[in-house]
N, C-alpha and C positions, 0 to 999 in steps of 0.2 A: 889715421888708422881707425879702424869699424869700433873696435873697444874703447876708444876715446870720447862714442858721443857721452853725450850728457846722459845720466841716467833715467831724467825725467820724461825723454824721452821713447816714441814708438818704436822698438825694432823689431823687425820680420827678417827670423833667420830660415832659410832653407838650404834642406839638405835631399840626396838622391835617396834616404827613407825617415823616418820621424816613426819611432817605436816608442808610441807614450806612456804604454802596460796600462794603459787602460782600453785598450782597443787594438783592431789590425794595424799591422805596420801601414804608414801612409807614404805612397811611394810620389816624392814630389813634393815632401809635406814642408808645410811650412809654422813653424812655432811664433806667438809673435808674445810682446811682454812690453809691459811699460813698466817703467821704477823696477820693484821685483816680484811684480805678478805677473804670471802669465792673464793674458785675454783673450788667446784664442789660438786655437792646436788645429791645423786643418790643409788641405793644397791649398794650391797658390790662389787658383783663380783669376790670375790676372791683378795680385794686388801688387800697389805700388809700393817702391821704397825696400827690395829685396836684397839682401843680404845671401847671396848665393856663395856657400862654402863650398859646395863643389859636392867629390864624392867620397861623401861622410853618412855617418848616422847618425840621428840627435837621438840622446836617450835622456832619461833623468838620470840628474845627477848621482850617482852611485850609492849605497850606502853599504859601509862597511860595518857590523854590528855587532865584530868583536875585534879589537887592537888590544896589545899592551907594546906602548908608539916608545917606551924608555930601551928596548932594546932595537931599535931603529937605524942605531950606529953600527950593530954586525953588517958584514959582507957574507955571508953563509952561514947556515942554521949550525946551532952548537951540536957537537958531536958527529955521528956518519947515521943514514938513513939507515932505518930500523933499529932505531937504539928504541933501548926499554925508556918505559916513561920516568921510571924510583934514578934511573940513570943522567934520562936527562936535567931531571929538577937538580940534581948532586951540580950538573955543570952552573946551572943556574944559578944557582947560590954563589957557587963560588967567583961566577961574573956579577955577582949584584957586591959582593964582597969586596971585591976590587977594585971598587966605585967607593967614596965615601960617602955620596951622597944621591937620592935621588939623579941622575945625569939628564938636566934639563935638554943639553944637545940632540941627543939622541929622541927627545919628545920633539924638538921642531923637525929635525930632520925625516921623521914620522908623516908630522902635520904637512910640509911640503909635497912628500913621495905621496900622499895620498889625495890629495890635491891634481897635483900633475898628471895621474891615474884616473883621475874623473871622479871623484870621491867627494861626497857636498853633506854628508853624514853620515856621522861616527856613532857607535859604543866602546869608550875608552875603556880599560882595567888599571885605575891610577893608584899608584901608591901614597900611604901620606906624607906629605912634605911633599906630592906633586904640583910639576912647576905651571900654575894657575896664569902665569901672563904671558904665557906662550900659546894657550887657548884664547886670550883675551885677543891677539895679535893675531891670530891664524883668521885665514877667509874660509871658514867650515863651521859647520853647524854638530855639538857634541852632548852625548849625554855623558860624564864622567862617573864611570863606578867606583867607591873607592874602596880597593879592597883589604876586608878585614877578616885575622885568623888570627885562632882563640884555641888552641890544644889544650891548655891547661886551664882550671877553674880559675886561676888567678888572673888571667889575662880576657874574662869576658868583659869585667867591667872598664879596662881601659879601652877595647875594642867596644863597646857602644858609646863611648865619651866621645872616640874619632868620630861615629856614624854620625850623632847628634850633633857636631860641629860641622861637617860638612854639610847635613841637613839643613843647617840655619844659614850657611854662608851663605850671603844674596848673589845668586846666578846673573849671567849676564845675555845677553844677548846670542851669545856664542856656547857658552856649554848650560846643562841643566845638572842636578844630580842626581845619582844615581847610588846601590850602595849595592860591594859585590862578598857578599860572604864567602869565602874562595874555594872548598868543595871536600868533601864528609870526611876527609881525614884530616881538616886541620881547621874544623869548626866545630867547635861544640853545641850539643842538640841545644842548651837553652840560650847560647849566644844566636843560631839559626831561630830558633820562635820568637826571639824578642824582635832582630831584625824583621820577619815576615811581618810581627804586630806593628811594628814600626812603618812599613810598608801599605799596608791596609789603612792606618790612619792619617796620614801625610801621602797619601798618592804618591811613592817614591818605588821605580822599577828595581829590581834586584837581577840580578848573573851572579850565574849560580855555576862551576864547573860538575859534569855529574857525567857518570857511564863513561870514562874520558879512556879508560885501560880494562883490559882483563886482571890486572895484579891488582887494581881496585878493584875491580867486584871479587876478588880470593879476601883481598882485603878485608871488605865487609862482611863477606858470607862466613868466617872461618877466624879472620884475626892471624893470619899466616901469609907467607909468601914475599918474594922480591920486595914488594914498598911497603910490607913491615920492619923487615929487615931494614928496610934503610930508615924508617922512621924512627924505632928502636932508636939510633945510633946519634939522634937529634937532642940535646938538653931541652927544647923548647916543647919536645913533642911528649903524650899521654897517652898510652895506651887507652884509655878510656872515652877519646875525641869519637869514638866511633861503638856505638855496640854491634856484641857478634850475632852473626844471623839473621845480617840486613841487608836490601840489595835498594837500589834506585827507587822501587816504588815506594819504600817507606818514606826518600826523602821529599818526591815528588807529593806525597800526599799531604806532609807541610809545607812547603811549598806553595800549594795551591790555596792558601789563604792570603795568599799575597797580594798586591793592588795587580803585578805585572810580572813574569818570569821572565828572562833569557834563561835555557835551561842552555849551556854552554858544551858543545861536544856531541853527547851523544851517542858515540861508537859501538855501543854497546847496551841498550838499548834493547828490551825484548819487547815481545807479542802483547804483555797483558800490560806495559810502561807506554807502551805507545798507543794502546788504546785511551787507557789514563789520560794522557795530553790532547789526544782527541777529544775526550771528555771535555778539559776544560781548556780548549782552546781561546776561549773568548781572554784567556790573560796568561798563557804559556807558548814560549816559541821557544822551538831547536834551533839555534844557531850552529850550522855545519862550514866548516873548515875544510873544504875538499883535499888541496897542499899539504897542512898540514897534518892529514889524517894520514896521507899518502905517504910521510917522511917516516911517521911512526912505523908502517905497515903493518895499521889494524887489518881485521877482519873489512870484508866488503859490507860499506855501510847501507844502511836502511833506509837509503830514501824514497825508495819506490815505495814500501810500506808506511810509510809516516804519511806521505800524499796522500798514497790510497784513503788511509783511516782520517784523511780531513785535519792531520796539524799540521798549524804554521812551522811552516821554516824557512830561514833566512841563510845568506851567507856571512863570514866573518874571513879575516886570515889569518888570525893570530898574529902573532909576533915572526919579526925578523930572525930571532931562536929557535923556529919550526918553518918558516915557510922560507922560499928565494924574494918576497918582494910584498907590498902591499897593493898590490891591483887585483881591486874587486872584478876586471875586467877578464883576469887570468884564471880566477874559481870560478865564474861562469863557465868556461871553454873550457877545465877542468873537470864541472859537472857534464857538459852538453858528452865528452871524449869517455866519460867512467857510467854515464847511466843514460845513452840512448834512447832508452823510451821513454824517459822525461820526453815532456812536451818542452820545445824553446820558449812558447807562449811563458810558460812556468818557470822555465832558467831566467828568464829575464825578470818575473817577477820575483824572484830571490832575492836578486842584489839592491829593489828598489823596494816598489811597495810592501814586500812583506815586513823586511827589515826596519822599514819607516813606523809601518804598524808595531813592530816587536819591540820599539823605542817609542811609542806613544806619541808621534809626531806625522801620521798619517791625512789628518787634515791640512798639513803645511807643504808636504814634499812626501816621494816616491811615485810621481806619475805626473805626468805633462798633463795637466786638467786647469780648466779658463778658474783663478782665482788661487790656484797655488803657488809659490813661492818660485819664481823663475832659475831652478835650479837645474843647468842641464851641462850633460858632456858628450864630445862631439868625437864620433870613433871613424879611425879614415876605414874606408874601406877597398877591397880590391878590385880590380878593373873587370873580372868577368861577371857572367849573368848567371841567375840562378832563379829557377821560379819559386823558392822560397825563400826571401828575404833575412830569413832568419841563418840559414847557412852561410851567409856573406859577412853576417855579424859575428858567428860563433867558431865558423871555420877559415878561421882565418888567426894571424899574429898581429895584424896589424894595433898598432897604439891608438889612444885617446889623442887627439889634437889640441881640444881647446875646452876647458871648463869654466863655465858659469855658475855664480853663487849668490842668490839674493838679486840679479841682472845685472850683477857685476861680472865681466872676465876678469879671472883669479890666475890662468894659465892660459897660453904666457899672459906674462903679464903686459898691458898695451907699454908700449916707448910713450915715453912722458914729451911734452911738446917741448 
């Protein structure tokens, strides 16, 4: 079997296009890589020793750049499409309730589905007491956020004791950290600044949930409405997590003293917040959820304006509590089917380079380039022709084949001799 050579060795895989998001698609292309660097992204030319998959796509390895992988074990999102957001958190709880523990299952069952979907880098949203040797075990590359909420004065200082532990624990190979303060009604303004200070001095990225509902920003602008009502109703929650007569940009402007944002969401999002991240785009990225935006049935989001004004954004799926599946492959063809005049050029770089950048691991992975990490997945594609290449990858249903990680195949995985 092709995935049983040795890894020390050269192989030249080709496929009927090679889309490296750093360049045109290459029709004929062929990827080659020793160990787990790529050395050379290019046609064939007559080189020896080809690995012809046939008709596929090689893309870079996927990257997914927002998961929460512990609700991994649902078969359908909680609740019915269009439920309010104060609504569905109500469900959510009461499935983490049910649990007594972190459910490390549902984390590998995550790590696999995302895997098998072509997926070679994550941003997790991990709980504490999240299960650390089911990332140590996984073939994927992770930054794990861990997230922390502080509504009451009393609980900031146990929530920077968690940051500060996970900050120290020594990272491995396989995940880095991350710290996710979880979003303005259930962080308090000086647990959010000590985290940002915490961030700018240790080089540690933050996700951040922000603009996610309309009942949030009533929320904020007013101290009223649906997800007060249900916060009210919380022992754990403070009317005071939030001052009145604030909207996104106040949070975005602390925020941006941070080494790195995931701004998470988005939905909601105006004219003078998105020019803001335009501003400092050099260390904030929208992570968009297309699926899950969809299940909600926000408003029609902004992505043509967030391009326009020059901010990063990536894709994510969230969790199996909002979306049918973790395939980054499914929110591309999601975006390409809800916002047409995206260029595909640019859908494709969503799912890879940007999100590689928006997890600070863009010199390693998110694009087929001579010295990057041989991280690629192999999408079948359908038998007719099309003079742009790009419709063949996006309109279409077909699955990911075969993923590579580091120039290991991860999926499937080769038959052992």
């Amino acid at each position: 079997m092709p995935g049983n050579w040795p890894r020390q060795l050269e192989r030249r895989l080709r496929g009927r296009y090679v889309f490296s998001a750093a360049g045109p698609p290459i029709p004929g292309g062929v990827v080659t890589f020793r160990g787990r660097r790529i050395v050379a992204v290019g046609d064939d030319r007559g080189a020896a020793g080809l690995e012809d998959l046939g008709n596929v796509a090689l893309l870079p390895g996927l990257v997914n750049a927002h998961t929460h992988l512990e609700f991994s074990d649902l078969d359908r999102p909680l609740g019915q499409a269009g439920i309010r957001l104060d609504e569905w958190i109500r469900l959510l709880m009461d499935r983490r309730r049910s649990r007594a523990n972190c459910h490390p299952e549902g984390t590998r069952r995550g790590l696999e589905e995302c895997i098998r979907t072509g997926t070679t880098t994550l941003g997790e949203i991990a709980q504490p007491a999240w299960p650390v040797d089911a990332f140590e075990a996984a073939t994927i590359q992770a930054v794990v956020f861990l997230e922390l909420i502080a509504a009451r004065a009393e609980s900031v200082a146990p929530a920077l004791a968690l940051a500060e532990d996970h900050r120290q624990v020594r990272p491995s190979n396989r995940w880095l950290p991350g710290l996710g303060p979880h979003a303005p009604y259930t962080v308090r303004l000086e647990l959010l600044d000590r985290v940002v200070a915490l961030s700018a001095a240790r080089r540690i990225p933050l996700a951040f949930h922000l603009a996610e509902s309309r009942e949030e920003l009533e929320l904020l602008a007013t101290g009223t409405g649906p997800m007060a009502d249900f916060l009210r109703g919380l022992e754990t929650w403070d009317p005071g997590v939030a001052a009145r007569a604030t909207r996104p940009l106040d949070y975005l402007r602390r925020l941006a003293a941070a080494d790195r944002v995931l701004v998470v969401h988005g939905n909601y999002l105006d004219g003078e917040e998105i020019a803001f991240l335009a501003q400092n785009q050099a260390r904030m990225t929208v992570v968009y959820c297309p699926r899950t935006h969809a299940f909600f049935g926000h408003d029609h989001y902004p992505l043509s304006p967030m391009l326009a004004a020059g901010v990063p954004v990536c894709l994510g799926t969230d969790s199996r509590a909002s979306s049918p599946d973790l395939s980054i492959l499914a929110e591309m063809r999601a975006v390409s089917r809800k916002h047409p005049a995206v260029d595909p050029r640019i859908v494709l770089e969503l799912a890879t380079l940007c999100g590689a950048k928006a997890l600070g691991l863009e010199r390693e992975m998110g694009s087929l380039e001579q010295g990057k990490c041989a991280d690629l997945a192999a999408v079948a594609l359908p038998d007719w022709d099309s003079p742009d290449p790009y419709e063949l990858l996006l309109d279409s249903e077909l699955p990911v084949v075969t993923t590579w990680h580091n120039g290991e195949q991860v999926f499937p995985r080769p038959e052992s001799r």
